[in-house]
MIDOSE-1310 file (N, C-alpha, C; in nm, 2 decimals, decimal comma, always signed):
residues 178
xxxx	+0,66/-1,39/+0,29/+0,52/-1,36/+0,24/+0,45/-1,28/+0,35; +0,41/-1,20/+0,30/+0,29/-1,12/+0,36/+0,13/-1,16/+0,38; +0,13/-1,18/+0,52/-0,06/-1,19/+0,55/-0,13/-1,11/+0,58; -0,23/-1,09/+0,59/-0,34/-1,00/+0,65/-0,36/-1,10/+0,77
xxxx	-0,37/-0,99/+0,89/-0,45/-1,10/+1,01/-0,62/-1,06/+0,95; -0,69/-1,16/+0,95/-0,81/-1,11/+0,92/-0,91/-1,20/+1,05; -1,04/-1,18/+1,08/-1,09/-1,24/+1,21/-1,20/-1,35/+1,05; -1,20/-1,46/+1,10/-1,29/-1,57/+0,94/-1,40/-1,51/+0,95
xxxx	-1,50/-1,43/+1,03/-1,59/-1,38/+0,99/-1,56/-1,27/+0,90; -1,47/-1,19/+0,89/-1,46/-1,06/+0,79/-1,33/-1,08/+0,68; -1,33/-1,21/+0,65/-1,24/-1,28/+0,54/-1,22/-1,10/+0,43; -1,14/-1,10/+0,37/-1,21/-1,03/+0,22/-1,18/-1,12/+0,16
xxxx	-1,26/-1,04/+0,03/-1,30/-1,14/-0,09/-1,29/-1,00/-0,21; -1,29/-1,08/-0,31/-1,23/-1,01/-0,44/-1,33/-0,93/-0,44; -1,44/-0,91/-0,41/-1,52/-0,76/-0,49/-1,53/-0,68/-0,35; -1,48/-0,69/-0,26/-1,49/-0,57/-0,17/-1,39/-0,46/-0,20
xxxx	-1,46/-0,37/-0,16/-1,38/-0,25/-0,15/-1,34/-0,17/-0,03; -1,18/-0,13/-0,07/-1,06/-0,17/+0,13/-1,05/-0,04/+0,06; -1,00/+0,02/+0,21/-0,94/+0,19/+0,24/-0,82/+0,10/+0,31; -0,67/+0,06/+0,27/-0,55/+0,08/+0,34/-0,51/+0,23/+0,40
xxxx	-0,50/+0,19/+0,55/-0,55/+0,27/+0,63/-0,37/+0,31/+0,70; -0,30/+0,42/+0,68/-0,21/+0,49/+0,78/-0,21/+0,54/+0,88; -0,17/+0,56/+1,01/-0,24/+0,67/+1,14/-0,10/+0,78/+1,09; +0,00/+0,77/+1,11/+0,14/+0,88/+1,13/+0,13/+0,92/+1,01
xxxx	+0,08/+1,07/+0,99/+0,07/+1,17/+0,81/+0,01/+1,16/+0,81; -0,19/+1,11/+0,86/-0,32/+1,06/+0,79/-0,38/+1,14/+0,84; -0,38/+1,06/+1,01/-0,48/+1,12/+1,12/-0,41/+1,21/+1,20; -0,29/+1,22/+1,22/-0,21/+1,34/+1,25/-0,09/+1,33/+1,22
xxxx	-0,03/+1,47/+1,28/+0,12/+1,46/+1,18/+0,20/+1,38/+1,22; +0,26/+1,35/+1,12/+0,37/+1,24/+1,17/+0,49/+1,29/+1,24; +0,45/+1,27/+1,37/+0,56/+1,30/+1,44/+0,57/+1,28/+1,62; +0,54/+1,13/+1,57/+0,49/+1,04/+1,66/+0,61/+0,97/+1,72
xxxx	+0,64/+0,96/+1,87/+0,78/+0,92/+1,92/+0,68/+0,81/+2,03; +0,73/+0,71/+2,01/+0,75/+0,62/+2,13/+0,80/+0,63/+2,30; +0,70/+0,65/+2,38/+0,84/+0,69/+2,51/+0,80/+0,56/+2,62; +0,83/+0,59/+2,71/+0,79/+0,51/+2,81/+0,63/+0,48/+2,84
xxxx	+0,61/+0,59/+2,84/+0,44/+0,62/+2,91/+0,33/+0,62/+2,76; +0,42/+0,57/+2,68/+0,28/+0,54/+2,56/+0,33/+0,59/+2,42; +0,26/+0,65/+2,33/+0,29/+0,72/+2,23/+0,25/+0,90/+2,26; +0,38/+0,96/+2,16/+0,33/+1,10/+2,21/+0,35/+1,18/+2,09
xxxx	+0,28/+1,28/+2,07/+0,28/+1,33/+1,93/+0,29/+1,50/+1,95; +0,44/+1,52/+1,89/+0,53/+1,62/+1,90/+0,52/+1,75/+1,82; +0,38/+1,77/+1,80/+0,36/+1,84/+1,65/+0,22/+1,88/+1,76; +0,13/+2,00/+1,70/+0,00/+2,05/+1,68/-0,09/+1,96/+1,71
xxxx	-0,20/+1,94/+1,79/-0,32/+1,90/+1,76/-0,28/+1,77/+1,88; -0,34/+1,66/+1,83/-0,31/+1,52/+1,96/-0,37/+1,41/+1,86; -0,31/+1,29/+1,89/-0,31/+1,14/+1,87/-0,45/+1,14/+1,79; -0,44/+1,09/+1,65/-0,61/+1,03/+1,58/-0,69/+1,16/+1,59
xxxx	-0,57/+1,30/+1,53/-0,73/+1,45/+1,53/-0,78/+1,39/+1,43; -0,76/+1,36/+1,35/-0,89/+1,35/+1,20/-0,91/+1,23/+1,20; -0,96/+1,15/+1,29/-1,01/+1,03/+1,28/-1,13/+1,03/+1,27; -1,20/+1,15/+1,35/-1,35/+1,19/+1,36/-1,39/+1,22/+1,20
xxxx	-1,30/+1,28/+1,15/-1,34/+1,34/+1,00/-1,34/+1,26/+0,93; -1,25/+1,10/+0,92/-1,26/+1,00/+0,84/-1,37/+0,94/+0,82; -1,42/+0,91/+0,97/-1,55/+0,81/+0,99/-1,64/+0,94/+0,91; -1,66/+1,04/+0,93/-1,75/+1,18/+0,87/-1,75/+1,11/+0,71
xxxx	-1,68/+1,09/+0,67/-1,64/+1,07/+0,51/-1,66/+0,88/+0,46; -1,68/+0,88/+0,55/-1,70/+0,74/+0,50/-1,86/+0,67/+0,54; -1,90/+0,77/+0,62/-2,04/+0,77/+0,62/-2,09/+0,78/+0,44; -2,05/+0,83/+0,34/-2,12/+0,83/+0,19/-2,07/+0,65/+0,15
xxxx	-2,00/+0,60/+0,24/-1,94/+0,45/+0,17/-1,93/+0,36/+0,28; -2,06/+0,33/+0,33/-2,09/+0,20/+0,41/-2,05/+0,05/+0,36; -2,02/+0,07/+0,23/-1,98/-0,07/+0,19/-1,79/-0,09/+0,19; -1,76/+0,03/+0,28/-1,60/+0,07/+0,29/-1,54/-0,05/+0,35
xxxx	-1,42/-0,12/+0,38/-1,34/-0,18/+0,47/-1,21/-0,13/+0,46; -1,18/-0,15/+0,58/-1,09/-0,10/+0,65/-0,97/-0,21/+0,65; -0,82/-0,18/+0,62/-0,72/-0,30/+0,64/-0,63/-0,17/+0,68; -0,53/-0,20/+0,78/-0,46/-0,12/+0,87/-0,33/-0,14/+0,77
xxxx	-0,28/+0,02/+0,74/-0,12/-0,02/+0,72/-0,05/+0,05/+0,74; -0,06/+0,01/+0,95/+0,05/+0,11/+0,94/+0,09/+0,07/+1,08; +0,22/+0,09/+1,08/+0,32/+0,05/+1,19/+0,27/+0,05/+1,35; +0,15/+0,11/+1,35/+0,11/+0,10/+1,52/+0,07/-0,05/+1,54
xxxx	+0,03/-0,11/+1,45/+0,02/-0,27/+1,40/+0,12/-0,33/+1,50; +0,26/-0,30/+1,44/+0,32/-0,41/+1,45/+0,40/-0,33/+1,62; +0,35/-0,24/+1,67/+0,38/-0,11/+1,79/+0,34/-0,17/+1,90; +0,16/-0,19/+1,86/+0,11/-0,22/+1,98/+0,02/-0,38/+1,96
xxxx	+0,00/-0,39/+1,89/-0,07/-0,52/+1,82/-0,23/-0,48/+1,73; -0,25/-0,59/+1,67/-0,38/-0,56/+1,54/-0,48/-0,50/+1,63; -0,54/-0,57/+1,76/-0,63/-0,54/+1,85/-0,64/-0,43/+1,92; -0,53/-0,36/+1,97/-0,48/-0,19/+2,03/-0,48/-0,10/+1,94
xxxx	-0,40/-0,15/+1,80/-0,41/-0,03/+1,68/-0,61/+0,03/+1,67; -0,63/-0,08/+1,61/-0,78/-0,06/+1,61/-0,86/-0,03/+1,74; -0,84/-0,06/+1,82/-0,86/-0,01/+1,91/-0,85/+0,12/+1,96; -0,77/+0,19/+1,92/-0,79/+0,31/+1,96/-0,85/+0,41/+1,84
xxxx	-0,94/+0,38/+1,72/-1,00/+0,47/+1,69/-1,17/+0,44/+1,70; -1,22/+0,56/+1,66/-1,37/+0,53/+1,66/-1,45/+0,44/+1,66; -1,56/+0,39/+1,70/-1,60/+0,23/+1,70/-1,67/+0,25/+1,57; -1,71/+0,32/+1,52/-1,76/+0,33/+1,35/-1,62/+0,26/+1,28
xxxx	-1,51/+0,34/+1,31/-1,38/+0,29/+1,22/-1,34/+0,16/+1,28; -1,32/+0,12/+1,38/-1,32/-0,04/+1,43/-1,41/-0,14/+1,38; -1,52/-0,06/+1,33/-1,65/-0,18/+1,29/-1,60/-0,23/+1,15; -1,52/-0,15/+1,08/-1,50/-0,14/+0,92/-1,35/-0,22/+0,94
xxxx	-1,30/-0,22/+1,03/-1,17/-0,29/+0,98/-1,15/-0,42/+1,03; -1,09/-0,43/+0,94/-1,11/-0,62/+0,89/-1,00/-0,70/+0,92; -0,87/-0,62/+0,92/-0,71/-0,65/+0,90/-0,65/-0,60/+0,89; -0,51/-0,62/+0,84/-0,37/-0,51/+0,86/-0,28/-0,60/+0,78
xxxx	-0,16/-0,50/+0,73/-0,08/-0,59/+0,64/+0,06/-0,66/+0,71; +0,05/-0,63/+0,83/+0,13/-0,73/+0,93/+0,06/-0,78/+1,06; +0,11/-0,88/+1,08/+0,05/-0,97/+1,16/+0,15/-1,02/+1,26; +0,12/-1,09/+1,37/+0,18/-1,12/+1,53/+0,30/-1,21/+1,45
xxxx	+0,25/-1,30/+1,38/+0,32/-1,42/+1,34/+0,45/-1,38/+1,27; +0,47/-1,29/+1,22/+0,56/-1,23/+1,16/+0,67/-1,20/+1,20; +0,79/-1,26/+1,22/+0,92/-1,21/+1,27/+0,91/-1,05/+1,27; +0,96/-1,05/+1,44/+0,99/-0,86/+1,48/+1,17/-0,83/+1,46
xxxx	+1,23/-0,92/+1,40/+1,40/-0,85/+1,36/+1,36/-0,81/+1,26; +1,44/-0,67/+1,29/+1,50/-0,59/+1,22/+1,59/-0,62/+1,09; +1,52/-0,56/+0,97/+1,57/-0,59/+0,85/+1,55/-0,75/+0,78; +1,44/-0,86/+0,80/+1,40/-0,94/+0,81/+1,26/-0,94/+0,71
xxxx	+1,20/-0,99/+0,65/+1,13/-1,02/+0,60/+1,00/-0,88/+0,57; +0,89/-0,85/+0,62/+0,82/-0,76/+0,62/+0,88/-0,62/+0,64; +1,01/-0,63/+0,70/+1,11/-0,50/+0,73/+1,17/-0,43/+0,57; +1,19/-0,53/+0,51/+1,26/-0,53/+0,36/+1,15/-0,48/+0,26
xxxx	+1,03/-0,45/+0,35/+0,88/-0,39/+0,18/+0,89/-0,26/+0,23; +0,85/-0,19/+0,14/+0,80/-0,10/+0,16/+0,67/-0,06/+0,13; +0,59/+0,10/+0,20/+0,43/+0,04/+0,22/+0,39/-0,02/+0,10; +0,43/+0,01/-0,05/+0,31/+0,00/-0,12/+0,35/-0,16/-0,14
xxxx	+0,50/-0,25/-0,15/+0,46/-0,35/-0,14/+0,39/-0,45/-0,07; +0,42/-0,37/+0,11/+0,35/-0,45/+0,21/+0,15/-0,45/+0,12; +0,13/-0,32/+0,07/-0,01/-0,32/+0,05/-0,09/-0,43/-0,07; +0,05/-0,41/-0,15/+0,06/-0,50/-0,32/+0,02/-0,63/-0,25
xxxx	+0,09/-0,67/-0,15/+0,11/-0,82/-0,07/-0,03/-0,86/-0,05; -0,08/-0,76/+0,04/-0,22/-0,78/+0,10/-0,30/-0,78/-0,01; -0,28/-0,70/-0,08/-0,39/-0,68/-0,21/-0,45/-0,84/-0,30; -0,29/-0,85/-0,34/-0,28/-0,97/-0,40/-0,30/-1,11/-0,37
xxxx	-0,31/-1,14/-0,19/-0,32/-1,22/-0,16/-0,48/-1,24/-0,14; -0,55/-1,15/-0,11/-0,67/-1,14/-0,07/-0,78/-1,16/-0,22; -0,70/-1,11/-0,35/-0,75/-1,07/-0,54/-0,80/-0,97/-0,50; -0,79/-0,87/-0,41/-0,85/-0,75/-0,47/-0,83/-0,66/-0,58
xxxx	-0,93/-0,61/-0,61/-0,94/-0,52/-0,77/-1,00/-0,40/-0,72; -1,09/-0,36/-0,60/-1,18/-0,24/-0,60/-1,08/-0,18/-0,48; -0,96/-0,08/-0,48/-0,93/-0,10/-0,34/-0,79/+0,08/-0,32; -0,77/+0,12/-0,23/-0,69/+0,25/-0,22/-0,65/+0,26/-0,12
xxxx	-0,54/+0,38/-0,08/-0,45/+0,36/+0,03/-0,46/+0,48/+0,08; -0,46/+0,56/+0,17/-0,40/+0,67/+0,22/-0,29/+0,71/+0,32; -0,22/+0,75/+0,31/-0,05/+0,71/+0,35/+0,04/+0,86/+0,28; +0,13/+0,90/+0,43/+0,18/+0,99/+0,38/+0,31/+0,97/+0,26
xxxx	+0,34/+0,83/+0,24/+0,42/+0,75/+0,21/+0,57/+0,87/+0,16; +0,64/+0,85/+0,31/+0,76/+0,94/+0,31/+0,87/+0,91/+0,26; +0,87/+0,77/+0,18/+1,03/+0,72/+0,13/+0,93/+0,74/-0,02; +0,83/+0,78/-0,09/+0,80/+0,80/-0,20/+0,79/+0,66/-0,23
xxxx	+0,77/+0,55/-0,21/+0,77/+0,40/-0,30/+0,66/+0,39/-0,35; +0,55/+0,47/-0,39/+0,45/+0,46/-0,47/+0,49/+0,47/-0,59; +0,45/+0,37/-0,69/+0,48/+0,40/-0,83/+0,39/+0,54/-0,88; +0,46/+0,66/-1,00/+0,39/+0,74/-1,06/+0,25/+0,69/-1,09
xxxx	+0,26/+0,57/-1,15/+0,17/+0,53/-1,30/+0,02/+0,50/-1,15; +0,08/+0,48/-1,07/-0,06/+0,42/-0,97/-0,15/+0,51/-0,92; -0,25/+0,49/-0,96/-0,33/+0,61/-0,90/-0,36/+0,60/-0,76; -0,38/+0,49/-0,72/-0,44/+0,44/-0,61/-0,41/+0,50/-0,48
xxxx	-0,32/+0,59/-0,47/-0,27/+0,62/-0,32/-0,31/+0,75/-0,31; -0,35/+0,80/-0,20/-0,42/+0,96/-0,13/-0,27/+0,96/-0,07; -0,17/+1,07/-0,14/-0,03/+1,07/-0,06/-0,08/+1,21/+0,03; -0,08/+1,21/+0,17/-0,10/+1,31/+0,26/+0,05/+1,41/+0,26
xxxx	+0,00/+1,52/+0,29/+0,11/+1,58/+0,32/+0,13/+1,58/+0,49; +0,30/+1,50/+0,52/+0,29/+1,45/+0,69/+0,24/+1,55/+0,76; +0,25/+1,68/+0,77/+0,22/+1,78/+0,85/+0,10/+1,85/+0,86; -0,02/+1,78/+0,78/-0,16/+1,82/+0,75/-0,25/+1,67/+0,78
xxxx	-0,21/+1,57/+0,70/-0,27/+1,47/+0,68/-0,38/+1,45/+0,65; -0,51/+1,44/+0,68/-0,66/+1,45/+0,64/-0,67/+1,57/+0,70; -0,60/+1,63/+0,72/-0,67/+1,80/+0,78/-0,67/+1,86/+0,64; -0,60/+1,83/+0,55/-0,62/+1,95/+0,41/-0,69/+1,90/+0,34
xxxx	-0,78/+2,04/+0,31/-0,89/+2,00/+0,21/-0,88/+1,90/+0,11; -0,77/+1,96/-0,01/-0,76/+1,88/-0,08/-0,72/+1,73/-0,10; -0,65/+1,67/+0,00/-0,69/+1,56/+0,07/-0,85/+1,50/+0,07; -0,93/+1,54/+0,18/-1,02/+1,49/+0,19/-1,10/+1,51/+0,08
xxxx	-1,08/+1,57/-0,06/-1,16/+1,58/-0,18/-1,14/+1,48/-0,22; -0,96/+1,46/-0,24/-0,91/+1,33/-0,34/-0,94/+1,20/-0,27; -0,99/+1,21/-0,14/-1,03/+1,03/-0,10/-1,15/+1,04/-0,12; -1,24/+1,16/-0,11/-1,39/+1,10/-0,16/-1,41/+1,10/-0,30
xxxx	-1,33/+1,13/-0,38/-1,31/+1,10/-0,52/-1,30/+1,00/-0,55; -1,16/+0,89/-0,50/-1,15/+0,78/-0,51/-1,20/+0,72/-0,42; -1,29/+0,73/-0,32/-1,41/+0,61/-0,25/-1,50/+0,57/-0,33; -1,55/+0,75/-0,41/-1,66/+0,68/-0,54/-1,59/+0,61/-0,64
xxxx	-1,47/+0,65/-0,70/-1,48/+0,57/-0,81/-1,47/+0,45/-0,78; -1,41/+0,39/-0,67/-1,43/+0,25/-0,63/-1,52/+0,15/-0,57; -1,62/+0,23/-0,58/-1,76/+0,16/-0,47/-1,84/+0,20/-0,62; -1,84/+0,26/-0,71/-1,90/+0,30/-0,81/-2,08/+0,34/-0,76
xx	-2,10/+0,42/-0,65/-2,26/+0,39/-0,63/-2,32/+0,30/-0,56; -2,22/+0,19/-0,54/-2,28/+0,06/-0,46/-2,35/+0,10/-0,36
Protein backbone atom coordinates (compact mmCIF):
# COMPACT_ATOMS: atom_id res chain seq x y z
CA UNK A 1 0.00 0.00 0.00
CA UNK A 2 0.90 3.39 -0.71
CA UNK A 3 0.84 6.49 1.79
CA UNK A 4 1.20 10.04 1.62
CA UNK A 5 3.48 11.35 4.35
CA UNK A 6 1.27 14.18 5.15
CA UNK A 7 2.15 16.69 8.51
CA UNK A 8 -2.05 16.32 10.52
CA UNK A 9 -2.23 19.89 10.10
CA UNK A 10 -2.34 19.74 6.11
CA UNK A 11 -4.27 16.26 6.08
CA UNK A 12 -6.06 16.44 2.44
CA UNK A 13 -9.42 15.90 2.22
CA UNK A 14 -11.69 15.13 -0.77
CA UNK A 15 -12.48 18.58 -2.15
CA UNK A 16 -8.96 19.97 -2.32
CA UNK A 17 -7.36 20.52 -5.20
CA UNK A 18 -3.35 18.79 -5.58
CA UNK A 19 -0.78 19.63 -8.43
CA UNK A 20 1.26 16.02 -8.20
CA UNK A 21 4.44 17.53 -8.39
CA UNK A 22 7.76 15.96 -10.58
CA UNK A 23 11.35 17.82 -10.30
CA UNK A 24 13.45 15.46 -13.21
CA UNK A 25 11.50 16.62 -16.88
CA UNK A 26 9.33 19.43 -14.90
CA UNK A 27 11.68 21.88 -13.35
CA UNK A 28 14.59 20.87 -15.34
CA UNK A 29 15.74 18.37 -17.74
CA UNK A 30 15.96 15.19 -16.77
CA UNK A 31 19.27 14.46 -16.54
CA UNK A 32 19.97 14.47 -13.11
CA UNK A 33 22.92 11.96 -11.83
CA UNK A 34 23.59 11.40 -8.27
CA UNK A 35 27.41 11.83 -7.36
CA UNK A 36 29.17 12.08 -4.27
CA UNK A 37 29.02 15.87 -3.57
CA UNK A 38 25.11 16.03 -4.13
CA UNK A 39 22.92 15.98 -7.21
CA UNK A 40 24.21 17.29 -10.53
CA UNK A 41 22.39 18.18 -13.64
CA UNK A 42 24.13 17.24 -16.91
CA UNK A 43 21.99 19.12 -19.36
CA UNK A 44 21.53 23.25 -19.90
CA UNK A 45 20.42 25.47 -17.29
CA UNK A 46 20.88 24.15 -13.21
CA UNK A 47 18.88 22.23 -10.47
CA UNK A 48 14.78 23.71 -10.08
CA UNK A 49 15.30 26.50 -13.42
CA UNK A 50 11.47 26.64 -13.66
CA UNK A 51 10.66 26.39 -10.23
CA UNK A 52 10.48 30.31 -10.12
CA UNK A 53 7.98 30.05 -13.11
CA UNK A 54 5.83 27.40 -11.32
CA UNK A 55 5.25 29.37 -8.14
CA UNK A 56 4.68 32.47 -11.09
CA UNK A 57 1.67 30.26 -12.26
CA UNK A 58 0.22 29.27 -9.33
CA UNK A 59 -0.01 32.53 -8.00
CA UNK A 60 -3.83 32.59 -10.31
CA UNK A 61 -4.52 29.29 -7.78
CA UNK A 62 -3.95 29.91 -4.15
CA UNK A 63 -6.26 27.29 -3.30
CA UNK A 64 -3.40 24.85 -5.19
CA UNK A 65 -1.69 21.96 -3.04
CA UNK A 66 1.16 20.51 -3.56
CA UNK A 67 1.92 16.43 -3.06
CA UNK A 68 5.51 15.58 -4.37
CA UNK A 69 5.92 12.65 -6.92
CA UNK A 70 8.99 12.35 -7.46
CA UNK A 71 12.00 10.30 -6.61
CA UNK A 72 14.07 13.08 -4.86
CA UNK A 73 11.46 11.95 -2.08
CA UNK A 74 12.62 8.90 -1.61
CA UNK A 75 16.78 10.44 -2.66
CA UNK A 76 16.93 12.74 0.00
CA UNK A 77 13.82 12.59 2.26
CA UNK A 78 10.09 14.39 2.17
CA UNK A 79 11.71 17.37 4.30
CA UNK A 80 15.09 18.04 1.78
CA UNK A 81 12.90 17.33 -1.41
CA UNK A 82 10.71 20.22 -0.34
CA UNK A 83 13.14 21.94 0.88
CA UNK A 84 14.96 22.84 -1.76
CA UNK A 85 12.26 24.78 -3.70
CA UNK A 86 10.72 28.17 -3.24
CA UNK A 87 9.17 28.92 0.20
CA UNK A 88 5.86 29.83 -1.77
CA UNK A 89 6.09 26.13 -3.23
CA UNK A 90 7.06 24.64 0.25
CA UNK A 91 4.08 26.53 1.79
CA UNK A 92 1.69 24.53 -0.75
CA UNK A 93 3.00 21.10 -0.23
CA UNK A 94 1.38 18.96 1.96
CA UNK A 95 2.95 15.38 1.00
CA UNK A 96 4.53 12.96 -1.40
CA UNK A 97 3.52 9.61 -2.66
CA UNK A 98 6.37 7.84 -0.77
CA UNK A 99 7.20 8.03 2.50
CA UNK A 100 10.40 7.02 5.12
CA UNK A 101 8.31 4.06 6.29
CA UNK A 102 8.42 2.40 3.04
CA UNK A 103 10.83 -0.32 2.32
CA UNK A 104 14.08 1.17 0.18
CA UNK A 105 14.77 -2.67 -1.70
CA UNK A 106 14.84 -2.63 -4.79
CA UNK A 107 12.00 -4.16 -6.73
CA UNK A 108 9.78 -4.30 -3.45
CA UNK A 109 6.63 -2.82 -3.04
CA UNK A 110 6.42 1.02 -4.13
CA UNK A 111 9.40 0.00 -6.60
CA UNK A 112 6.74 -2.28 -8.59
CA UNK A 113 4.17 1.15 -9.41
CA UNK A 114 4.66 3.08 -11.64
CA UNK A 115 4.10 7.13 -11.46
CA UNK A 116 0.58 7.13 -12.37
CA UNK A 117 -0.13 4.25 -10.01
CA UNK A 118 2.10 5.52 -7.23
CA UNK A 119 -0.33 8.86 -7.86
CA UNK A 120 -3.79 6.59 -8.42
CA UNK A 121 -2.51 5.28 -4.69
CA UNK A 122 -2.28 8.67 -3.27
CA UNK A 123 -5.27 9.84 -4.96
CA UNK A 124 -7.42 7.21 -3.80
CA UNK A 125 -6.33 6.95 -0.51
CA UNK A 126 -6.75 10.53 0.28
CA UNK A 127 -10.84 10.47 -2.14
CA UNK A 128 -9.60 12.98 -4.23
CA UNK A 129 -11.71 14.06 -7.22
CA UNK A 130 -10.34 17.74 -8.02
CA UNK A 131 -6.58 16.87 -8.72
CA UNK A 132 -3.47 16.62 -11.86
CA UNK A 133 -0.01 15.65 -12.24
CA UNK A 134 2.84 17.10 -14.06
CA UNK A 135 5.48 14.56 -14.92
CA UNK A 136 7.62 13.85 -17.77
CA UNK A 137 6.35 10.37 -17.30
CA UNK A 138 9.17 8.50 -19.44
CA UNK A 139 8.06 4.81 -19.29
CA UNK A 140 4.54 6.30 -20.82
CA UNK A 141 2.26 4.61 -17.92
CA UNK A 142 -0.27 7.23 -18.15
CA UNK A 143 -3.42 5.84 -19.53
CA UNK A 144 -4.57 7.58 -23.08
CA UNK A 145 -8.22 8.03 -21.80
CA UNK A 146 -6.69 10.23 -18.67
CA UNK A 147 -6.59 13.65 -19.09
CA UNK A 148 -5.11 14.52 -15.99
CA UNK A 149 -1.38 14.51 -16.64
CA UNK A 150 0.76 17.72 -18.07
CA UNK A 151 3.34 15.03 -19.82
CA UNK A 152 6.54 17.41 -20.12
CA UNK A 153 8.86 17.02 -22.75
CA UNK A 154 12.23 15.72 -20.43
CA UNK A 155 14.49 18.18 -22.23
CA UNK A 156 12.18 21.43 -21.85
CA UNK A 157 9.99 20.63 -18.97
CA UNK A 158 8.02 23.80 -17.75
CA UNK A 159 10.30 25.80 -20.02
CA UNK A 160 7.90 25.13 -23.11
CA UNK A 161 5.21 27.28 -23.63
CA UNK A 162 2.85 24.92 -24.44
CA UNK A 163 3.36 23.25 -21.34
CA UNK A 164 2.78 26.08 -19.15
CA UNK A 165 -0.57 26.81 -21.16
CA UNK A 166 -1.74 23.18 -20.62
CA UNK A 167 -1.27 23.39 -16.63
CA UNK A 168 -2.95 26.62 -16.39
CA UNK A 169 -5.63 25.15 -18.36
CA UNK A 170 -6.04 22.34 -16.21
CA UNK A 171 -5.40 24.44 -12.74
CA UNK A 172 -8.68 26.17 -13.88
CA UNK A 173 -10.58 23.60 -14.79
CA UNK A 174 -9.94 22.07 -11.51
CA UNK A 175 -10.21 24.86 -8.99
CA UNK A 176 -13.24 25.95 -11.29
CA UNK A 177 -12.81 29.86 -10.10
CA UNK A 178 -12.55 28.94 -6.52
Amino acid sequence: MIVTTLPSENQLQEDDRVLFLDYDGVLHPDAVFRMRHGLELRAPGHLLMHADLLAEILQDFPQIKIVLSTSWVRLLSFRRARGVLPASLQQRTVGATWHSRMPRAPLYGYDLYTRYEQIRAAVTAAGLTRWIAIDDDPDYSWPANDSRLIRCDPDFGLGAMSTQNELREKLAKITDGV
